[in-house]
Each structure stands twice: as structure tokens, then as C-alpha cells.
C-alpha positions in Angstrom: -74.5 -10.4 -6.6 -71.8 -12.2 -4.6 -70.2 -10.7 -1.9 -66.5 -9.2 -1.8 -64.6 -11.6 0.1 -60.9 -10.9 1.8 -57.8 -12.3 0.4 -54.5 -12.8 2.3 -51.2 -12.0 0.3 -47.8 -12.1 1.5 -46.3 -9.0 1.3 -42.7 -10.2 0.1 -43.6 -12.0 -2.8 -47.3 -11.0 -3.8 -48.8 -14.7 -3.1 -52.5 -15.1 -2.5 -53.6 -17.4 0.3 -57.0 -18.6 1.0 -56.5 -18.0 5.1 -53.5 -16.1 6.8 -50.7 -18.2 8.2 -47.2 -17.3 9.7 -45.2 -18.3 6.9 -45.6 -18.0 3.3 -46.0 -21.3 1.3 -44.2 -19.4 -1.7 -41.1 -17.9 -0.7 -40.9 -19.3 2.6 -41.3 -15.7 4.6 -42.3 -15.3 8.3 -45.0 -12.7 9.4 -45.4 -11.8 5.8 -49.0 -12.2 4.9 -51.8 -9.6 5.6 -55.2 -9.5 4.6 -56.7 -7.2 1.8 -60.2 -6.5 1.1 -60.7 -8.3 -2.7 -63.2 -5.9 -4.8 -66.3 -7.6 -5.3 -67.0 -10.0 -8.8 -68.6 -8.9 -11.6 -72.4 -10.1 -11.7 -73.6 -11.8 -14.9 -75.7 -9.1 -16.0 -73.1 -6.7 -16.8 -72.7 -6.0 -20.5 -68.8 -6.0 -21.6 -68.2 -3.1 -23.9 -67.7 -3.8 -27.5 -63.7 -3.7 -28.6 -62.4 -1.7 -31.5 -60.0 -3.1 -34.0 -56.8 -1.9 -34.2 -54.0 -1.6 -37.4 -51.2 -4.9 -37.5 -47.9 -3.8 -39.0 -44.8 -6.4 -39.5 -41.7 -6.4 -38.4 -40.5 -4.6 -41.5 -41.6 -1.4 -40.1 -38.3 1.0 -39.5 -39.0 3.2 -36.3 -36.5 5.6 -35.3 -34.1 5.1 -32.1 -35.9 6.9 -29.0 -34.2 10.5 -28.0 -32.5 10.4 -25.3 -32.5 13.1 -22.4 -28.7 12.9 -21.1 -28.6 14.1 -17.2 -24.8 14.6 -17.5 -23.8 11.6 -14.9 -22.2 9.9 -17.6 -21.9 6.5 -15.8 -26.2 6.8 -14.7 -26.5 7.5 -18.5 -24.3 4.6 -19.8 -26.2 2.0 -17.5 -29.9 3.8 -18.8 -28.2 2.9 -22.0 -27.8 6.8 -23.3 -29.4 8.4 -21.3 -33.8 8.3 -20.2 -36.0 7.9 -22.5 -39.1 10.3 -22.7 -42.3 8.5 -21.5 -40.5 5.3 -19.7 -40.0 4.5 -16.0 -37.4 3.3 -14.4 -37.6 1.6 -11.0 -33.9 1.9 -8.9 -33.4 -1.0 -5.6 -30.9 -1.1 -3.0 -30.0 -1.7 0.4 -30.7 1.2 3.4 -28.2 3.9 3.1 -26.2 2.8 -0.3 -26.2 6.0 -1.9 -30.2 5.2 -4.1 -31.4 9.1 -2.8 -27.9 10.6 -3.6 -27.4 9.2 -7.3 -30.8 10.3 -8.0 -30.9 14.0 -6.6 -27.3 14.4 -8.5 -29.0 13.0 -11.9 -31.7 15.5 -11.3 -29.3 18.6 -10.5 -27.0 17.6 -13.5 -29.8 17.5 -15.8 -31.6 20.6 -14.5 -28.5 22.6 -14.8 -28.5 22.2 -18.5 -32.2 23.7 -19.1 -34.7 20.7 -18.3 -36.8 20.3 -15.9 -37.0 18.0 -13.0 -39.0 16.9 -9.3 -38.1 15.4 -7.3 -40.6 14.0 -4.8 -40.0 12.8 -1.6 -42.4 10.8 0.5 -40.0 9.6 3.2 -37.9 12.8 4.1 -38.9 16.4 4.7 -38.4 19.0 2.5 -35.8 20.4 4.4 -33.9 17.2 5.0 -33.7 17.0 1.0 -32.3 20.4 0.9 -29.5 19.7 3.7 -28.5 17.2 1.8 -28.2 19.6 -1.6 -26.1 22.4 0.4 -23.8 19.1 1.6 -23.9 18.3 -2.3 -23.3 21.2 -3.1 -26.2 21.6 -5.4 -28.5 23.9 -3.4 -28.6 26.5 -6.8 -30.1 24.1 -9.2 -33.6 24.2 -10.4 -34.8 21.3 -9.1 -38.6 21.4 -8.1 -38.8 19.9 -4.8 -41.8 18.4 -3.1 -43.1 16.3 -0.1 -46.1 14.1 -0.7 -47.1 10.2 -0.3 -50.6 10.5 -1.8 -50.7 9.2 -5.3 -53.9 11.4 -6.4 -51.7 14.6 -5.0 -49.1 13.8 -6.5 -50.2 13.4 -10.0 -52.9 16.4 -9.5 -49.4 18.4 -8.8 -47.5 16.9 -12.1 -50.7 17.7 -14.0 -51.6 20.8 -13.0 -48.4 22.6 -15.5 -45.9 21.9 -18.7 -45.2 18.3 -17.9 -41.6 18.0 -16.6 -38.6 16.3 -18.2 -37.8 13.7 -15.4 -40.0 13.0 -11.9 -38.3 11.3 -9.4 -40.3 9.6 -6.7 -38.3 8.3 -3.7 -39.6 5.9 -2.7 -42.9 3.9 -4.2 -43.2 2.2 -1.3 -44.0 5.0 1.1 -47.0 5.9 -1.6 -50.5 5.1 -0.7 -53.8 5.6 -2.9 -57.4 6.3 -2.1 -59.1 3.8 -4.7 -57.5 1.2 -2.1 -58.3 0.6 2.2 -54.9 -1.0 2.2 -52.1 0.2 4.0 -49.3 2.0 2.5 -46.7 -0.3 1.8 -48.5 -3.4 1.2 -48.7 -5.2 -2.4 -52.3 -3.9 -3.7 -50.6 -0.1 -2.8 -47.4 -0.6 -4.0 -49.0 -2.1 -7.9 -51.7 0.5 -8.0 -49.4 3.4 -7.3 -46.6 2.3 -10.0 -49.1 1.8 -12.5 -50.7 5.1 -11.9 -47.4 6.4 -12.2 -46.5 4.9 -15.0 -49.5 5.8 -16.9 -48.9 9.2 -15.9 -45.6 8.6 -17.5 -46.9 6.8 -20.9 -49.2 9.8 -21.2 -47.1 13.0 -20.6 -43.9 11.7 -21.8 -41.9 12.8 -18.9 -39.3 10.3 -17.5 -40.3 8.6 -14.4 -37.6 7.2 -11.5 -39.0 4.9 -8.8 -37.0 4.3 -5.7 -37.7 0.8 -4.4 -36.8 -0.5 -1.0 -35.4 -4.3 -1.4 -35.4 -7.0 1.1 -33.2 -8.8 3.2 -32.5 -10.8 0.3 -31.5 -8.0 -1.8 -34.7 -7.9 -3.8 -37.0 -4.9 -4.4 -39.6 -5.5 -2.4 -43.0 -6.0 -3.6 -45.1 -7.3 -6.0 -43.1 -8.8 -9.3 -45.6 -6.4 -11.4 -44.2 -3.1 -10.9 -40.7 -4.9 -12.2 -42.8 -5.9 -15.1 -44.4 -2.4 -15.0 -41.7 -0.7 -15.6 -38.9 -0.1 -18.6 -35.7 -0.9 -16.5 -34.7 -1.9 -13.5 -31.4 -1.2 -11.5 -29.8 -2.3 -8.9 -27.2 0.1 -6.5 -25.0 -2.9 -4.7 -22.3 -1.1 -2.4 -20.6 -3.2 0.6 -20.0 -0.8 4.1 -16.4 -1.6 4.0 -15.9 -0.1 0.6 -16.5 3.4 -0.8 -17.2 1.7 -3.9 -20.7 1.8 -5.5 -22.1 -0.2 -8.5 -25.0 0.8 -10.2 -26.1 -2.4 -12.3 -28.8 -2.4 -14.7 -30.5 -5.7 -14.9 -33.4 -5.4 -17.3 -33.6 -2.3 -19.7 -36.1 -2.1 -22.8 -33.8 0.5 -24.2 -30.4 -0.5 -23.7 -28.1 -4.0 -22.7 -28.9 -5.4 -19.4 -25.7 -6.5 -17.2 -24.4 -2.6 -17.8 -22.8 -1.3 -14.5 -21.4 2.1 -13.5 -19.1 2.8 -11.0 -19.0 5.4 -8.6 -16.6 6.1 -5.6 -18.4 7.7 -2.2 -17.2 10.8 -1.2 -17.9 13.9 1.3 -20.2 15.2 -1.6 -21.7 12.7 -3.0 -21.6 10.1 -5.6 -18.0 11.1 -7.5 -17.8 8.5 -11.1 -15.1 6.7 -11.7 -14.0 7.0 -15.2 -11.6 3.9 -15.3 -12.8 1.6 -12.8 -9.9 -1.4 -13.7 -7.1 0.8 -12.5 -9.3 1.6 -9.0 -9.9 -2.0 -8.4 -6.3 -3.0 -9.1 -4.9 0.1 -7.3 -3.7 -1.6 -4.0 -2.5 -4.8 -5.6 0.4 -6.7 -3.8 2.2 -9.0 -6.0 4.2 -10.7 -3.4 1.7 -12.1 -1.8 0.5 -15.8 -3.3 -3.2 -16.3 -3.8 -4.2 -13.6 -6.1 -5.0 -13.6 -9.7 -6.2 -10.7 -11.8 -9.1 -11.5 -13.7 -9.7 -9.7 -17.0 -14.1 -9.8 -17.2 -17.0 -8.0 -19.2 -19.5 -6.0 -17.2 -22.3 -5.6 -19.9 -20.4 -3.5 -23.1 -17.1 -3.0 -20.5 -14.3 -4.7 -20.1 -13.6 -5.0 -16.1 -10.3 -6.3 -14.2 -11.1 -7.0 -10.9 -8.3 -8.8 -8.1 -9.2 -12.5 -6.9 -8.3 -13.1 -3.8 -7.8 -17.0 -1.7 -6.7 -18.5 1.3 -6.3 -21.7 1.5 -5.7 -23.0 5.3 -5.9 -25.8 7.2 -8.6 -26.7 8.7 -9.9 -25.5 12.6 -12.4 -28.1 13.1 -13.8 -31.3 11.4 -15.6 -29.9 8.7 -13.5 -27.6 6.0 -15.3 -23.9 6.0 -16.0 -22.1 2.8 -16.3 -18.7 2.9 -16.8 -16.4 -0.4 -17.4 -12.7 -1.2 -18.1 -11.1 -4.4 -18.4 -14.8 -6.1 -20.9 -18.1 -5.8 -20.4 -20.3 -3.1 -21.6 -23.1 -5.1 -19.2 -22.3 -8.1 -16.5 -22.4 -5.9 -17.6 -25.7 -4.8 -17.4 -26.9 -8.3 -13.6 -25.3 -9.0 -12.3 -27.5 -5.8 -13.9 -30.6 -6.7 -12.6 -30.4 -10.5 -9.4 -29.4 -9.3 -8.9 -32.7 -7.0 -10.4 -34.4 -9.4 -9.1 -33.5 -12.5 -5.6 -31.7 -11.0 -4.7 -33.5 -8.1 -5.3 -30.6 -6.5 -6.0 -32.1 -2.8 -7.2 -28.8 -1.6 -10.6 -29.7 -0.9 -9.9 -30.8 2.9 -8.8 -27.9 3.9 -10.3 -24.5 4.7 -11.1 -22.2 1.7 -11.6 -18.3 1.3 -12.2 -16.7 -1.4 -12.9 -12.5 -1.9 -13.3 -10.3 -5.2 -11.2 -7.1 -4.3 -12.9 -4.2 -4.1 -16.6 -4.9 -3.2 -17.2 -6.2 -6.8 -20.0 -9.3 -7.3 -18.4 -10.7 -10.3 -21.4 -13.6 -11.6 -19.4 -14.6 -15.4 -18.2 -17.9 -15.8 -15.2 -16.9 -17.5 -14.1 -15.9 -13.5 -13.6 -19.4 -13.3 -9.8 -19.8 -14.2 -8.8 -16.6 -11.8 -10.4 -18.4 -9.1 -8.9 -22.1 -9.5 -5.4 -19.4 -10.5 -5.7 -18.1 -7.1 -6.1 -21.0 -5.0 -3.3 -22.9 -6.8 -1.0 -20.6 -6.1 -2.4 -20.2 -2.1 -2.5 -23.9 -1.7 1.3 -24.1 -3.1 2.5 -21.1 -1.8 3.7 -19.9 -5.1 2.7 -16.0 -5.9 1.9 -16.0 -9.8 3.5 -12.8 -11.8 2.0 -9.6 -11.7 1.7 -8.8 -14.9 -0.6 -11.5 -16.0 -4.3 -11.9 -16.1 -6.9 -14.4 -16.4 -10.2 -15.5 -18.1 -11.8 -19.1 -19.2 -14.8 -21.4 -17.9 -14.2 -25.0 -16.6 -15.9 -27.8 -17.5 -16.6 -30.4 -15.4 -14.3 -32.6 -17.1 -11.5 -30.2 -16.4 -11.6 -28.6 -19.5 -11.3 -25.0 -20.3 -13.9 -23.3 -22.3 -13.4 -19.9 -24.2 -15.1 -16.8 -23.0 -16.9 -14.9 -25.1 -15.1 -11.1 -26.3 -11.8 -12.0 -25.8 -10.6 -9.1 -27.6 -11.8 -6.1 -25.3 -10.8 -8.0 -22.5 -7.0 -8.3 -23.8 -7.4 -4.4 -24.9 -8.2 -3.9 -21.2 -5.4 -5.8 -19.9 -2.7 -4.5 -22.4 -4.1 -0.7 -21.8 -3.5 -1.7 -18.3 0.0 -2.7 -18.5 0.0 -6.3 -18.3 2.4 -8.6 -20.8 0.8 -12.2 -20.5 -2.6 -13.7 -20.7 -3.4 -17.0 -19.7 -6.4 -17.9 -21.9 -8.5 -20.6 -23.2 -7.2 -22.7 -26.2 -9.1 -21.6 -28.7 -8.4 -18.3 -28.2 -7.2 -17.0 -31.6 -7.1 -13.0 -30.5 -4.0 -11.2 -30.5 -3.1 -8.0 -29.1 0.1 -6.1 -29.2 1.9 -6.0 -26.2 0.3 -8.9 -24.9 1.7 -12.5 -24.5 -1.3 -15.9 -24.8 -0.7 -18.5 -22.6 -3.0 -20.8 -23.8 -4.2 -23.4 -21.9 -6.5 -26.9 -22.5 -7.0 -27.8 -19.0 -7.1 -27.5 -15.7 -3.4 -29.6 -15.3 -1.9 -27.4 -18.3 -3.0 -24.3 -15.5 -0.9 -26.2 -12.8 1.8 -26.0 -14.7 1.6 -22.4 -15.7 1.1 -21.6 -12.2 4.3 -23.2 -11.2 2.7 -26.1 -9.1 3.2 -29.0 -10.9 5.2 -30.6 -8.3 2.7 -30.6 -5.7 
């Protein structure tokens, strides 16, 4: 029989190298690659074990929607898609003190108020750290089972050992460590052998499962890719410092629509939802200022209107700076060329910031025509009206392309108070209260901006 050999595999992306190295070939990390002891090969005498057949069905078959157990934080619930699901797992990313531990605990409180039962298990606080944090919460007198505990086999021994809860909560599954592995805890064989223990556990006893990840500096979830495959959905809490703002984005879910967000404000006790997130974003708004358009998007199922900010200036040094929060740097790139080249624009020489208000990343294409609104009007020095909103895509050839579900975003603005849209051409929607400005391209939204003379 051969003998087992070591492996090396970088700890960031899960890519196996044949000798260690100080960067990874694959995703280009520094000091990211450790070696792990690869189990030994199968030898040729071993006799596989016979498979058993199993029943095909078509796709004809009706199957009943999955129940739903609702922990009572509506926004958590709308981006799960209803609520969790009995049996999945659900694996929750974000960065170092963004609120992952918080949401969590107050999901588990809410739902153990209203008779089910949930554990929460903590491998990288103390028990009594967890519970400070409850009295702050005030949510020291719910029945929340509370435990301590990084080993995977004591852990499950623990879930196994009664009536199999309604939701476990493990925070987080990289501080877990199994003895069928030498490995260290942390590393990419732990991290993919504990989830899937997990999981199975989950599969099996038909309790809800919710994984804390840790994510890198690139705002990843650090680990192996598996354990996102692993699990049922995967979320994302993105929250800037600056802002009390938190957005809990779903961006793969098995049992609801991905690109779902919730938003939550951060407060002295916790996590507090915020039912209308459009009039929060738009609360501060100064309509006197030029160089901000309101654009009306879709997060997932919900209409959104978020504030575009940007500042156009002249340049400091030799080479124009571009700076860009809450939007793509390259996309912005894209809106000033076709602007100059399309428009006339000229503002491509000269300095250019751009921020979404509010700590909002906005990704839709349809942000397109806010952005090129908002730097019309800060390159001209013309402030566009406040009661108007934005949404189309542009071309390349200056064009503007409809966005798709015009109608909830119009709802959204009208409910909001505003009077004019300036919207694609195509756009045949109409809402009551609520002007179109249609536009065909990017020199019709010159002129609506009131810049056609420069």
C-alpha cells in the first residue's frame, strides 16, 4: 500500500499545491498555504460495496412548499425568504464587529419567546460574555439554551443527547475543530469536515442550523468554497463604521430569491429593523446642493431609493482621481467616458467622487442614470429638483435601456412623495401622482438636467 503523503493548501481559497510557497498561485495570497497530512489511497484490493437502486420521479411531481419556522425579526425572516426552513443550514459572513453575533442571538430570543427551542453555541466567547451581552440586549429572560464548546464530536454528542432543537446557532465554524483530522482549527480540512458534520446533523434531525463565518479582507467568508456549496443559503451582513446602518443581504438561498436585503439600524440594544428603509436613506437629503440624484432601485422583491452623491473638481495633480463608495469604480469609468463621448460631457479630466448615501452598495445597472444625473448637475453646477428620481442603464452607444419592474419602483417613489420620474423610453408604466420624463439618451438627460448649454 502506498504511503499517505502531505499536501499543501492555501488556506484562503482551498488550492492544493504540490510544495509550500509564500504566495498562492490561485488567488494570489501571501503566507496562506499550510501543509495537511492527505489520508492515505485506497489499495487495489479493496472491494467497493455494491450500490442499491433508487426510485426516479419527473418533474411533474407536486411537493408541498417547506414550513417555515418564523423567529419574529421580520427583516432576518424576509431575507431567509419566510422564515428557516426545518433541516437546512444557513451559513451568515461579515466583517469583525458588524453586528453577525447580535442579529443572531436576537433571532434566537425572538423565536424562543414564542415556544421553540433554540442554542446557541459559542466557540469564541465565554458563556458569560454571551450573557452580558443579553442583559445589554435586554433578553437575559428568554429560553435560549446557551453553550461554550469548539469540539465538533461534543458538540453534536450535546445536540443528540435530547428532543432535537428548533434552531442551533454556532458562532463561529471557524473556531471548530474535529478529532477525525491532525489539522489545526481554522484551517480548510477543519473548517469542510466540521460544516458537513453539521450539516448532516442538520439533514437528519431537522433542526435549523446557523453558521457564523469569518470573511476576509476581501469581504469573503473565509474558507473552503464547499461549505458555501454545503450549505442552503448564504448571507452576507455589510455595515460601514461611519454608519449605524446594517444590511443583511442574502446572496444564494435554496428556499427563497437571492439579492433579498434587510435593513437594520444599530442601536444601544441591539439590532433595531427598519420598516421603511427609503425614507431613512432619504432622511437628511439637501436639495440645494447640485450633485445629487435620487435613485429609485430593486433590492431583491423591494423597491429601494437610495441618494447619489458627486463631486466633480478640478484636478490636484496630473492624473484625475476617482474615488467611489457604495458603487463600481469601473462602472463609473464607463458613465464618464459615454458621457464625453456621447454628451460632450468634458468631465473626464477632472477629479471625480462619487458616494451612495447611507452606507448602501447599490450593484444594479439601472443606477446608471442617477449616477451620470448626479455628475451633470456637479460638473454644471446646476442642483436638479427634489422631487424627482431616477432609474435606466446606458449603453455604450449612449443609449438608455429600460430597467426591469418599473412599476414598484414608481409605487416607491410616488409613496414617497415625489412628482417626476425621469425614466427610460420605453417605459410604458404609469402611476398616479407621478410625472415620466422619458428619455432616449444620454443628450436628452442633458437637457433634462438643465445643462444643455455647457
Amino acid at each position: 500500500m502506498a504511503k499517505s503523503s502531505a499536501s499543501f493548501v492555501c488556506q484562503s481559497c482551498g488550492a492544493v499545491h504540490t510544495k509550500w510557497s509564500g504566495r498562492c498561485d490561485a488567488c494570489g495570497g501571501w503566507n496562506t498555504i499550510t501543509e495537511e497530512a492527505a489520508p492515505a489511497p485506497l489499495g487495489s484490493n479493496v472491494r467497493r460495496q455494491k450500490g442499491r437502486a433508487f426510485a426516479l420521479e419527473d418533474l411533474q411531481t407536486a411537493d408541498e412548499a417547506p414550513p417555515r419556522r418564523i423567529t419574529g425579526i421580520h427583516e432576518f425572516d424576509r431575507v431567509c425568504g419566510g422564515g428557516l426552513v426545518p433541516g437546512s443550514a444557513l451559513l451568515v459572513g461579515g466583517d469583525p464587529g458588524v453586528g453577525k453575533s447580535t442579529i443572531i442571538l436576537q433571532a434566537l430570543a425572538s423565536y424562543a419567546r414564542t415556544g421553540g427551542s433554540a442554542v446557541y453555541i459559542s466557540g469564541e466567547e465565554a458563556m458569560a460574555q454571551v450573557r452580558m451581552r443579553a442583559v445589554r440586549m435586554e433578553l437575559s429572560d428568554s429560553p435560549v439554551a446557551l453553550g461554550s464548546a469548539t469540539c465538533v464530536e461534543d458538540i453534536l454528542a450535546t445536540l443528540e443527547k435530547g428532543k432535537p432543537p428548533g434552531v442551533v446557532a454556532i458562532d463561529s465554524i471557524q473556531t471548530l475543530w474535529t478529532g477525525a483530522l491532525e489539522a489545526a482549527p481554522g484551517t480548510v480540512a477543519q473548517v469542510r469536515t466540521a460544516s458537513f458534520d453539521l450539516v448532516r446533523y442538520a439533514k437528519s434531525s431537522g433542526a435549523a442550523l446557523i453558521l457564523v463565518g469569518h470573511v476576509t479582507k476581501d469581504g469573503q467568508i473565509a474558507g473552503p468554497k464547499a461549505v458555501e456549496h454545503l450549505v442552503d443559503a448564504v448571507l452576507y451582513f455589510e455595515g460601514e463604521r461611519g454608519h449605524q446602518f446594517r444590511i443583511l443581504r442574502a446572496v444564494k438561498n435554496r428556499f427563497g430569491p437571492t439579492d433579498e436585503i434587510g435593513v437594520f439600524e444599530m442601536t444601544g440594544k441591539g439590532l433595531a429593523e427598519v420598516a421603511n428603509p427609503s425614507a431613512l436613506f432619504l432622511d437628511d437629503r439637501n436639495s440645494a446642493s447640485p450633485g445629487t440624484a435620487v435613485f429609485a432601485g430593486i433590492e431583491g422583491t423591494r423597491p429601494l431609493l437610495v441618494e447619489v452623491q458627486a463631486l466633480v473638481a478640478q484636478p490636484g495633480y496630473g492624473t484625475p482621481r476617482r474615488a467611489v463608495v457604495g458603487w463600481d469604480t469601473g462602472r463609473l469609468a464607463m458613465i464618464l467616458a459615454v458621457l464625453d463621448s456621447r454628451g460632450g460631457v468634458g468631465a473626464s479630466a477632472n477629479d471625480v467622487y462619487l458616494n451612495v448615501a447611507g452606507g448602501l452598495k447599490v450593484g444594479e445597472p439601472a443606477a446608471d442614470l442617477a449616477a451620470a444625473a448626479a455628475l451633470i448637475s456637479s460638473f454644471s453646477g446646476i442642483a436638479l429638483p427634489h422631487n424627482t428620481v431616477f432609474f435606466g442603464e446606458i449603453s455604450l452607444t449612449g443609449d438608455i435601456r429600460p430597467a426591469p419592474q418599473p412599476e414598484l419602483r414608481l409605487k416607491e417613489a410616488a409613496k414617497l412623495g415625489f412628482t417626476t420620474a425621469v425614466v427610460p423610453k420605453d417605459t410604458k408604466t404609469e402611476v398616479s401622482g407621478l410625472a415620466l420624463r422619458p428619455v432616449k439618451d444620454v443628450g436628452d438627460l442633458i437637457s433634462v438636467c438643465g445643462a444643455g448649454e455647457k
